[in-house]
C-alpha positions in Angstrom: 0.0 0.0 0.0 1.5 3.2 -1.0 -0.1 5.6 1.5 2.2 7.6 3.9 0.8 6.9 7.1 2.3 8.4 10.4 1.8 7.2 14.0 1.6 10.0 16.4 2.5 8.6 19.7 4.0 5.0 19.6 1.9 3.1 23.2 -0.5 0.3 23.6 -2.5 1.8 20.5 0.5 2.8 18.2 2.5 -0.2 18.7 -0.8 -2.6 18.1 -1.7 -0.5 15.0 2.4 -0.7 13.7 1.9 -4.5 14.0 -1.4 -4.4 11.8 -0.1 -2.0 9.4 3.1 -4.0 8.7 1.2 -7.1 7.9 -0.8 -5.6 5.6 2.2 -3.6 3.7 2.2 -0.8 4.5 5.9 0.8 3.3 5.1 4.1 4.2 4.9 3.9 7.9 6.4 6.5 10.0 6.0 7.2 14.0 6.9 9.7 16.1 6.9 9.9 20.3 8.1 12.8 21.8 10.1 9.8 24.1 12.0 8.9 20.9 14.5 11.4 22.5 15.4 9.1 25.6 17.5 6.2 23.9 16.1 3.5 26.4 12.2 4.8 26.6 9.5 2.2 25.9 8.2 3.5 22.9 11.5 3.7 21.5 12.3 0.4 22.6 9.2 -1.1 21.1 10.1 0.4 17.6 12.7 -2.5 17.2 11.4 -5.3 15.4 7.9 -3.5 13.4 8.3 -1.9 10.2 8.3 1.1 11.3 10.3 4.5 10.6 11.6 6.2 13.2 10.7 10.0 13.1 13.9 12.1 14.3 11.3 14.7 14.4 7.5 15.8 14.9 8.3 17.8 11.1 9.9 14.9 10.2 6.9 12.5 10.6 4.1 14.3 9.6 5.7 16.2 6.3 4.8 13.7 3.9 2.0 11.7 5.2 -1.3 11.4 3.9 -2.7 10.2 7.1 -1.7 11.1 10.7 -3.2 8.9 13.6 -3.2 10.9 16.9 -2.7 8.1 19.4 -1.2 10.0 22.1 -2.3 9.9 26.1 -6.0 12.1 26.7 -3.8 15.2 28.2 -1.5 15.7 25.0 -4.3 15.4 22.7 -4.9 18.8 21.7 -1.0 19.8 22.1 -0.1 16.8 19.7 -2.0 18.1 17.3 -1.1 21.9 17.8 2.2 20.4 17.2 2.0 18.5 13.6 -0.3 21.5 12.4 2.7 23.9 10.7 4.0 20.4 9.0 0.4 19.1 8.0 0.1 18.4 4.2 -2.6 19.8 3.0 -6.3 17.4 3.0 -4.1 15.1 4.9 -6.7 12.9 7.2 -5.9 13.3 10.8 -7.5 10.2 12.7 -8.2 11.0 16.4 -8.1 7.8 18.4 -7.7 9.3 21.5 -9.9 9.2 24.1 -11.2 12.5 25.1 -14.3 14.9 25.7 -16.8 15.7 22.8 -15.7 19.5 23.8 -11.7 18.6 23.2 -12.3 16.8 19.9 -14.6 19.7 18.5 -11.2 22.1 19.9 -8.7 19.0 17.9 -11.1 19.1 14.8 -11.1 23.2 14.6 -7.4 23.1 14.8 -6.7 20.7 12.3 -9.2 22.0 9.9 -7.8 25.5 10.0 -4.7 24.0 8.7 -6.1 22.6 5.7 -6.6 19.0 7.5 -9.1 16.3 7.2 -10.2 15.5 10.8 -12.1 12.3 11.4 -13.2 11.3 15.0 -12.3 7.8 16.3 -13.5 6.4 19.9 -12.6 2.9 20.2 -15.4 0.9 21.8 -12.9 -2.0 23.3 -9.5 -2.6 24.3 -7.4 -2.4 21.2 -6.1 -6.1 22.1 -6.8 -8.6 20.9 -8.3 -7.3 17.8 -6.0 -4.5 17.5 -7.2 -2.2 14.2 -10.3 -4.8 13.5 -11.5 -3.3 17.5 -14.8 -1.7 17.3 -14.5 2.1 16.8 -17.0 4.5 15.8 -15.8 7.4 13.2 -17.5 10.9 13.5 -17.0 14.3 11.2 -17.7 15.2 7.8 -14.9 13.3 6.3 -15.7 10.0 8.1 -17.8 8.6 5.4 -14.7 9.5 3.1 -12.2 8.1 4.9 -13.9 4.7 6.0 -12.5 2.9 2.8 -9.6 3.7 3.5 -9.6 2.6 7.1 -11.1 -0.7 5.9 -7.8 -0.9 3.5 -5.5 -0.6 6.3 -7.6 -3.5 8.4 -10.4 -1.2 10.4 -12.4 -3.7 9.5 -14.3 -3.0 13.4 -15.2 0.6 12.4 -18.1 2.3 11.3 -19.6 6.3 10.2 -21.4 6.8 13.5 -22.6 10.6 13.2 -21.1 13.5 10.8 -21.3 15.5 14.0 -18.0 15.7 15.7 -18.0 14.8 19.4 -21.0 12.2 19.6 -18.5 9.4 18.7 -16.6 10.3 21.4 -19.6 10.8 23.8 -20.3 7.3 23.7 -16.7 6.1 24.3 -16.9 8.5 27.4 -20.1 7.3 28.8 -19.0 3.4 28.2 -15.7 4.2 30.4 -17.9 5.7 33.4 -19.0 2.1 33.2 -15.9 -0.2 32.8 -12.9 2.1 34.5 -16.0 2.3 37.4 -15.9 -1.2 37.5 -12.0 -1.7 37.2 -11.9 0.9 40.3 -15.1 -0.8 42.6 -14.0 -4.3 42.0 -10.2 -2.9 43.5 -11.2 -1.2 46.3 -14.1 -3.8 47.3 -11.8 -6.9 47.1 -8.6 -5.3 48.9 -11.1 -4.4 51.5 -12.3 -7.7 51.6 -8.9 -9.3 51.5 -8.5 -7.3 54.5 -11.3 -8.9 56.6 -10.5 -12.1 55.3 -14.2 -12.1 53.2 -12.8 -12.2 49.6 -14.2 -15.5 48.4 -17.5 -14.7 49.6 -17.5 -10.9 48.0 -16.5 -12.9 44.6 -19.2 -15.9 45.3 -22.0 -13.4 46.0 -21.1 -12.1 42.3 -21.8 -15.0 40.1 -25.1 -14.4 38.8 -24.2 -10.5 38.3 -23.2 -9.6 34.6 -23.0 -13.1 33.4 -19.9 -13.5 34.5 -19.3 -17.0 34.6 -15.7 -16.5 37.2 -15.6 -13.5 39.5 -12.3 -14.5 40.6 -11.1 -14.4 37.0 -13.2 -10.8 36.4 -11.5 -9.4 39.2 -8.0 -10.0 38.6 -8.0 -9.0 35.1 -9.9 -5.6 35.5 -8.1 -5.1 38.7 -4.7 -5.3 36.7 -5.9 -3.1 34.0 -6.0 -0.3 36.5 -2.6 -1.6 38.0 -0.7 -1.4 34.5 -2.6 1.7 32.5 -4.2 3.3 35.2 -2.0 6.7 34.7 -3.4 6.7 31.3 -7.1 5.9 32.2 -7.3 8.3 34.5 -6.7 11.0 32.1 -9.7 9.5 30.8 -11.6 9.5 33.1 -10.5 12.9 33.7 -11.7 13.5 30.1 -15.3 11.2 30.8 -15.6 13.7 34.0 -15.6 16.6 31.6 -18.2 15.1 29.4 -20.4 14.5 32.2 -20.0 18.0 33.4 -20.3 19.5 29.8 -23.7 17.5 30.0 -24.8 19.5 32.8 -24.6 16.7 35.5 -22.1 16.4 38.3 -19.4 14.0 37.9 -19.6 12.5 41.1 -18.6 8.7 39.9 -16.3 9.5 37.5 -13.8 12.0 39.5 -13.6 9.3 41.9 -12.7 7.2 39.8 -10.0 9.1 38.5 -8.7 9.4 41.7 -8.7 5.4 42.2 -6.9 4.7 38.7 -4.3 7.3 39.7 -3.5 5.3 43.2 -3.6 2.2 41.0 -0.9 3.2 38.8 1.3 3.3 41.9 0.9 -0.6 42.5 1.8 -1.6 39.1 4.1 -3.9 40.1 1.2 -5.9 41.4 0.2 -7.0 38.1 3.0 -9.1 38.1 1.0 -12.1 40.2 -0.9 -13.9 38.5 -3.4 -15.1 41.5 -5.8 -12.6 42.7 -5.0 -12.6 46.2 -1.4 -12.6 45.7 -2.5 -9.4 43.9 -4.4 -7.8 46.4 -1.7 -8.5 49.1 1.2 -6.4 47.1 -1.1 -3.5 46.6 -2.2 -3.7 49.9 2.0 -4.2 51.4 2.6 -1.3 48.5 0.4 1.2 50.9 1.9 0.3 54.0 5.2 1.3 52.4 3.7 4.9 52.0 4.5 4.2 47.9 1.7 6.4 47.7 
């Protein structure tokens, strides 16, 4: 495939998308992370191995491409694209994966429109593993109908126009996470209270008709560890789902909170490492007593 694609921001998302990009042919693939600078970061680390060109610049990156995917943390969204904008060719598609407010991607879609851009909305209605590009994601804007063969070229084969309206894509995302990072966050600090008393297995026992999940021990481990290893990054989301909530005219009671709890998470991401729930529970819980917090 001969289209210049560039990744902007090279985590969970950019690497996943790199892998399913490559696979397909894509020659023209370029990524840029402001942590290319540091020799041993992650991103630049993760760049060995994928066919991938590494950017020695955000000019660099973005000069040439026809499309630029914005897959950068929630808080750099609107400064990542503030920064591609004096390099952006001109009716170059700018795909906004990020997860952010309906109020932040109108601000994204102004400022990449001014500059002769293409915006089209992304919210991505899954984790992006294991289906990587094929996840579920819902494309907003006036250009999304446009775009979505070309998506489906490079394999998002999960994605669909969901309004020309930019920012109701993106509402939906937000008002799913109020739901799942909730979860991630009640399910933690519900089971390391009740590793605490000793009442764990009756806590997860008591859950087995709830949500059809078929293992509550299972459930909880897995969402609990999700807040462990991204919770930095989710709670800039929810952060960003707060905003929405508040932009709706309601008070974001849930979601602040949970902000709060995905930031303490991230603290305890060593925790992840066990592989047995209580194990799990137990190294967050000797974490705190360490004052790691």
């Amino acid at each position: 495939m001969s289209l210049q694609v560039c990744l902007l921001g090279f985590g969970e998302v950019g690497q996943a998308l790199a892998v399913d990009f490559g696979a397909r042919g894509v020659s023209g693939l370029v990524a840029w992370d402001i942590l290319f600078s540091v020799v041993d970061s992650a991103p630049r680390r993760a760049t060995a191995g994928k066919s991938v060109r590494v950017a020695a610049s955000t000019e660099d990156a973005v000069a040439d491409a026809d499309l630029v995917i914005s897959a950068v943390t929630a808080a750099q969204d609107v400064a990542a694209a503030r920064s591609v904008i004096p390099h952006l060719k001109r009716n170059a598609y700018f795909l906004d994966v990020n997860s952010v407010s309906p109020g932040v991607k109108v601000e994204v879609s102004q400022i990449v429109e001014a500059a002769g851009g293409r915006y089209v909305e992304s919210a991505i209605m899954s984790p992006i593993k294991p289906k990587r590009a094929a996840s579920p994601m819902l494309f907003g804007g006036p250009h999304a109908a446009e775009f979505l063969p070309t998506a489906r070229q490079l394999g998002f084969t999960g994605a669909s126009v969901f309004s020309e309206e930019i920012g109701t894509a993106s509402a939906a995302k937000m008002c799913r996470s109020v739901i799942v990072k909730g979860m991630e966050a009640l399910l933690g600090e519900s089971l390391l209270a009740a590793r605490r008393y000793g009442v764990e297995n009756a806590v997860l026992d008591s859950l087995g008709g709830l949500l059809n999940a078929d293992d509550w021990r299972v459930q909880a481990r897995y969402m609990i560890s999700r807040s462990l290893l991204h919770g930095r990054r989710r709670a800039e989301e929810m952060r960003e789902v707060a905003r929405t909530v508040g932009e709706a005219g309601f008070e974001p009671r849930m979601s602040s909170a949970c902000a709060v709890w995905q930031d303490w998470a991230s603290a305890h991401r060593t925790a992840a490492a066990h592989e047995d729930l209580n194990d799990m529970l137990d190294s967050m819980t000797e974490g705190r007593s360490r004052g790691s917090v």
